[in-house]
C-alpha positions, 0 to 999 in steps of 0.5 A, a space after each residue: 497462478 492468481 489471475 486479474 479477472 476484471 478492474 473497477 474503476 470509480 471516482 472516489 470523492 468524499 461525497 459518495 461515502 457521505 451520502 451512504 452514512 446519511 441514507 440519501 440513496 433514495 433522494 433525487 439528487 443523490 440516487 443517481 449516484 447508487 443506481 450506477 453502482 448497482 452494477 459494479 456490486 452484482 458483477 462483485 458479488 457474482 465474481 467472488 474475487 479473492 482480493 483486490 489491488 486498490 489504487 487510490 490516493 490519500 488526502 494529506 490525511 496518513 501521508 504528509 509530506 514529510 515523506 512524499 512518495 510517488 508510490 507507496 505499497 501497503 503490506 499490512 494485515 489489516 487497515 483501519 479508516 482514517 479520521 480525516 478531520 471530522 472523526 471516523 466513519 462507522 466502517 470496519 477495518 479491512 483485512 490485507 493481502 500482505 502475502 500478495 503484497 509482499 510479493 508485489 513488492 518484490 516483483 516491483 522492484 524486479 521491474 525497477 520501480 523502486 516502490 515505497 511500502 507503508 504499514 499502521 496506516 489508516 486509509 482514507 476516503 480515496 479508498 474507503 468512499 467507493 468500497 463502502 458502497 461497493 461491498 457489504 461490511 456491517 455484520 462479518 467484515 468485507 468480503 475479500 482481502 486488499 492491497 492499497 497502493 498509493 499514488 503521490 498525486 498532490 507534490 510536484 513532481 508526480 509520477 507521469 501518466 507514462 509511468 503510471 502505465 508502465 506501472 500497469 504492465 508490471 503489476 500485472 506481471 507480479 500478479 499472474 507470478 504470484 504461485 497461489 490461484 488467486 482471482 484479483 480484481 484492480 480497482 482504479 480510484 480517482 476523477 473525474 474533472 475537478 478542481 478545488 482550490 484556487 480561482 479556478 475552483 469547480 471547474 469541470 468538463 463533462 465533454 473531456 470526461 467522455 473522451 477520458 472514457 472512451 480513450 481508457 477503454 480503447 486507446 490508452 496510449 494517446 492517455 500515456 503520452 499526454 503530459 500533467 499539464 495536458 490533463 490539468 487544462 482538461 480535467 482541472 488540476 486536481 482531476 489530473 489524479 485519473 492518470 492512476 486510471 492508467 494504473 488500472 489500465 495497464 494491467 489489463 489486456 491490449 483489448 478490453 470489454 466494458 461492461 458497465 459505464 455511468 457518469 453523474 455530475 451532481 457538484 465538484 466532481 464528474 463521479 464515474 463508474 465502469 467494469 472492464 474485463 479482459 478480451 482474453 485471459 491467456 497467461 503465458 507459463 514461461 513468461 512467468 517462470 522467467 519473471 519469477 527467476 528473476 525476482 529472486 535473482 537477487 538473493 539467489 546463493 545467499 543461503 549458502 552464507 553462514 550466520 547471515 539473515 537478510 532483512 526481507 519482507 517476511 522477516 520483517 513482517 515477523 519481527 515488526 512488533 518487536 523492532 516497533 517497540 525497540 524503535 520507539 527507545 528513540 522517543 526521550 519519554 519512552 526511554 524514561 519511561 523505560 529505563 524507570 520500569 522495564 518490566 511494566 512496560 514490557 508487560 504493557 507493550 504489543 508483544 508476545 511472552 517470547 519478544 518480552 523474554 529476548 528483550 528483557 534478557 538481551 538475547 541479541 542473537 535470538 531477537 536477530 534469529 526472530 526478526 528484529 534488525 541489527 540498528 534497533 538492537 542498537 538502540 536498545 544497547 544505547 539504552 541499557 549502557 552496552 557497547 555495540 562491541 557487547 552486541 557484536 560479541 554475543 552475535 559470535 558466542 564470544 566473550 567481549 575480551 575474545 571478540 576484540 582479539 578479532 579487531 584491529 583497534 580494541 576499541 568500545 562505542 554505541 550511539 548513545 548521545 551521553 
């Protein structure tokens, strides 16, 4: 079974990452800030976890609010950084824990929190800023895999430091039923006291981020009943994001040890690290086995349907290139571009020689089996003039004439707009 060994927690303001790329570790003002990690990166490299769950917010930057979720799970194999504005930091991406991901994912959902999961999404500083300083990345990448989970901190209305608690708990429950022996590390991003915007901008409360600190540590239910509003009079409304601390928190025992803790205020933001460790590390067998069970619950006998595929997480995971490339037929370039010269843009595509040959011989029964999803065959259906009746015959291995036989109405459609 995978096991949580300890959590990170650190600020996660742009400012770290800058004063790395611009060699300022030795300059009076920005020393302090690489002194209070030299710990954080000892206890790493001595641990040698395996993965780490990242608990971070991005910065309107891959998220917008065109699809604003209060939590979002990554479930990628690999993570780019993001260009917030200014280009990219020279950083390497990281490669995902997408198995650990994906079973996070469903363990989430058994423990009712509807989680949104996102991949192709680059990461921005709420996660590269503190890791870059963290863990060695030049020469042969990062030392250990992620998971990123975003947490929609900046459109009301936000998730409750309640929530974000309870979030904890559950995702600790995912990690300790995940079957392979793991050592997982939470880091909790994020904080402290700030605000930047409005009149109130560079507000900050050192005396509140100590006791943020101390309660964290040693009584976090008193962080879980205080209200987005609470945290915004003592924090500023921007350093109200530390209720994904709380996240962090959760998934650690009732007792902790903290092992390092620095606070350093050199501008806008308290930038806070500290190590924390669980006072036992006891996993109880049967609570997970009763977990798992139900997780699975579920889908538990739909193995005994014939000719049924349900659309999970590794199917998807499968058939992502191929329902991407179909999906983007929505484009009207694309189809153009498609509908003028298949065979160079399927031979350009991100495919494999497999995916080109079921697309370009429309074997839509064997792009079901290699994980493409019904509603994008469709498209591509719309695209080359074929009925959805066509689709859904060749699902049965019957002529059109013989599956319409089977219909009330021997009637022909598609979602083709012409």
């Amino acid at each position: 079974m995978a096991r949580i060994i300890g959590a990170i927690a650190t600020s996660h303001t742009p400012t770290i990452g800058y004063a790395l790329d611009t060699n300022k570790q030795n300059e009076v003002d920005w020393s302090p800030i690489f002194t209070a990690y030299e710990p954080l990166k000892t206890w790493l490299a001595d641990k040698q976890p395996d993965a780490a769950i990242i608990i971070y917010n991005d910065h309107i930057t891959s998220f917008f609010f065109d699809h604003y979720s209060p939590f979002a799970l990554g479930i990628d194999e690999l993570y780019h950084v993001a260009d917030e504005g200014g280009g990219k930091r020279n950083l390497p991406p990281i490669t995902g824990h997408a198995e650990l991901s994906r079973h996070i994912a469903y363990s989430l959902s058994a423990d009712d929190f509807d989680i949104s999961l996102f991949r192709d999404k680059p990461l921005d500083h709420g996660c590269f800023s503190p890791i870059s300083v963290l863990m060695p990345h030049a020469v042969h990448g990062w030392p250990l895999k992620i998971v990123p989970l975003q947490v929609g901190v900046l459109q009301f209305p936000l998730p409750s430091a309640r929530r974000c608690y309870k979030l904890g708990q559950a995702l600790r429950r995912a990690v300790e039923s995940y079957p392979e022996n793991l050592k997982v590390v939470i880091f909790a991003t994020g904080g402290l006291s700030h605000q930047v915007h409005g009149e109130r901008c560079g507000f900050n409360n050192t005396e509140w981020d100590s006791r943020f600190m101390d309660l964290i540590e040693n009584d976090p239910e008193i962080l879980a009943d205080m209200t987005l509003a609470e945290y915004a009079t003592l924090g500023g409304m921007e350093g109200a994001e530390v209720i994904m601390w709380l996240i962090m928190r959760g998934a650690l025992s009732a007792k902790i040890n903290c092992t390092s803790r620095n606070y350093y205020l050199p501008s806008m933001t308290g930038i806070a690290t500290a190590i924390y460790e669980n006072h036992a590390d006891i996993q109880n067998d049967v609570s997970i086995a009763r977990h798992y069970a139900k997780m699975t619950e579920q889908l538990a006998g739909i193995e005994v349907l014939p000719g049924t595929y349900p659309y999970d997480l590794e199917r998807s995971a499968k058939g992502y290139r191929v329902n991407k490339f179909l999906h983007s037929l929505t484009n009207e370039d694309v189809r153009r571009d498609f509908l003028d010269n298949e065979a160079d843009i399927l031979a350009k595509a991100d495919l494999t020689d497999e995916e080109r040959r079921l697309v370009a011989t429309r074997d839509w029964r064997g792009l079901i089996h290699h994980g493409a999803i019904f509603f994008v065959l469709e498209k591509l259906g719309a695209v080359s003039g074929i009925s959805n009746l066509h689709i859904y015959a060749a699902m049965k291995n019957l002529a059109l004439e013989e599956f319409l036989k089977t219909r009330n109405a021997p009637v022909l459609y598609s979602v083709s707009g012409k």
